[in-house]
C-alpha positions as CSV (number, residue, x, y, z in Angstrom):
1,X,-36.0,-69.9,-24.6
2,X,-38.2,-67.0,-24.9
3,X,-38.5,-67.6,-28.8
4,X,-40.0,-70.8,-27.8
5,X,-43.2,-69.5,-26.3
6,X,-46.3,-68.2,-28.8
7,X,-46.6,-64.5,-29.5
8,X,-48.9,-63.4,-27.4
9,X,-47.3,-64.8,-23.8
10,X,-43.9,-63.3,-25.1
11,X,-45.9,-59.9,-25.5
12,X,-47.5,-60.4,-21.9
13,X,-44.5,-61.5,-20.3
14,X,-42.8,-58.2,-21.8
15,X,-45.3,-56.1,-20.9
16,X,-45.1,-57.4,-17.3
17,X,-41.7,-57.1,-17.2
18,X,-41.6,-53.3,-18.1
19,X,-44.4,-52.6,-15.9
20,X,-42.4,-54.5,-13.1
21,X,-38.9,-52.5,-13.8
22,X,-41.3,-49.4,-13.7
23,X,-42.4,-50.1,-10.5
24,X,-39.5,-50.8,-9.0
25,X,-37.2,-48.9,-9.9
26,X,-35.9,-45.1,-10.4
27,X,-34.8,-45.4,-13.6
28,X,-37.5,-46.6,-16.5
29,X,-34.3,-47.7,-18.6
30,X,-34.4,-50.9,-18.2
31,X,-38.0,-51.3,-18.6
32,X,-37.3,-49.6,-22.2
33,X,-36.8,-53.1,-24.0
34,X,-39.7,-54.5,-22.6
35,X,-42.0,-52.0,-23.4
36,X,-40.4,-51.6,-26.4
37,X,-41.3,-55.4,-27.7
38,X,-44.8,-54.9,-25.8
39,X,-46.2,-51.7,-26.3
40,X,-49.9,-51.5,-28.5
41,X,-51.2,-48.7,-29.9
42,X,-52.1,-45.9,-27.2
43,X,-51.1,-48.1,-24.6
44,X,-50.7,-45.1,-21.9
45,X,-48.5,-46.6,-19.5
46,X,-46.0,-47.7,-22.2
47,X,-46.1,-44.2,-23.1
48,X,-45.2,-42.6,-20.4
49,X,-42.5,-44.9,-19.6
50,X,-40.7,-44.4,-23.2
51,X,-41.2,-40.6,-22.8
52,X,-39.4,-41.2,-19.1
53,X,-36.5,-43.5,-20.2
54,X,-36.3,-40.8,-23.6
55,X,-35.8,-38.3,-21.2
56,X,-33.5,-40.0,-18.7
57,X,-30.9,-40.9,-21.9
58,X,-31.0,-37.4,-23.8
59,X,-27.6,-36.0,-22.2
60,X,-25.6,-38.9,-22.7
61,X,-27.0,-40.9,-25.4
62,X,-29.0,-38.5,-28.0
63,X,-29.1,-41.3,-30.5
64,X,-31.1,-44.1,-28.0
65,X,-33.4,-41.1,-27.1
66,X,-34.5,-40.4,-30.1
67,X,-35.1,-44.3,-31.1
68,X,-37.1,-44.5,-28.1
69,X,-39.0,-41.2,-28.8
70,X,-39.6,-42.9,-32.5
71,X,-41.1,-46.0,-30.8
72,X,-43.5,-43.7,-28.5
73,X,-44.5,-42.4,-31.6
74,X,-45.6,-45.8,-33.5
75,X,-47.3,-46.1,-30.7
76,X,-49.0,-42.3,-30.3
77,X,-52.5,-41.7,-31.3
78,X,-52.9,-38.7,-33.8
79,X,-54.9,-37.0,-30.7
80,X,-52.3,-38.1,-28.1
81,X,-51.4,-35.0,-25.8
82,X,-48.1,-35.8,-25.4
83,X,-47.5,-36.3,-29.5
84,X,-45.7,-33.1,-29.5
85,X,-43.0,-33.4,-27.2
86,X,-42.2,-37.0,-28.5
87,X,-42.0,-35.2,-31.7
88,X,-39.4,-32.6,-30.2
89,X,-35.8,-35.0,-29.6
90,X,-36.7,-36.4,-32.5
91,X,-34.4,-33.8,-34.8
92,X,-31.8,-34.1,-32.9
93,X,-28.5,-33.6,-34.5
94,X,-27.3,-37.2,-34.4
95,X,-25.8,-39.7,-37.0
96,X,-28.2,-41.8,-37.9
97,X,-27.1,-45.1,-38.6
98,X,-23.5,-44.8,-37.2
99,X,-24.3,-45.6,-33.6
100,X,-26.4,-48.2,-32.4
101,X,-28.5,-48.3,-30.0
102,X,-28.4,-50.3,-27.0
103,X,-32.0,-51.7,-27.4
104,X,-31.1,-52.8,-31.0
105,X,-34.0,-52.0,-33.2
106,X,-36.9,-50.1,-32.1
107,X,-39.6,-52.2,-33.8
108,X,-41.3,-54.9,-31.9
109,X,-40.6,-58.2,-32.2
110,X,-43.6,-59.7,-32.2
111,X,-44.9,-57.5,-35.1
């Protein structure tokens, strides 16, 4: 149903969504997709919640860590302060390729 609605509302209606599940909830996980599909370049508070759900995954999911780090930095400004630690998971000593991720690809949607 989604699919159905133009471009831009599916972008606001993610972006709402993520900002929701960051709001309410401990975890910014499941506001990962959302922000994911919505996120502009140097949009701050999409930022901080991939660099929060990035972090919350590490230990027991290297692979989703790293795609989310890799979507923070589409998103990063060359001047962004927090380009360097988004930078840092991203070596990680994973397979690429052999696991998936549980937010499917990392590139918007709506892109």
């Amino acid at each position: 149903m989604i699919e159905t609605l133009a471009p831009p509302i599916r972008l606001a209606l993610h972006r709402e969504a993520g900002q929701m599940f960051l709001a309410s909830r401990d975890s910014a996980v499941p506001a990962a997709p959302h922000l994911i599909k919505s996120a502009l370049p140097g949009d701050a508070d999409a930022l901080r919640g991939l660099d929060r759900a990035a972090r919350e995954v590490l230990a027991f999911s290297p692979q989703t860590s790293v795609d989310l780090s890799m979507r923070a930095l589409e998103i990063s400004g060359p001047a962004d302060p927090g380009r360097f630690d988004r930078v840092a998971p991203a070596p990680c000593p994973v397979h690429h390729g052999s696991r998936s991720s549980p937010y499917g690809s990392t590139r918007s949607a709506t892109r």
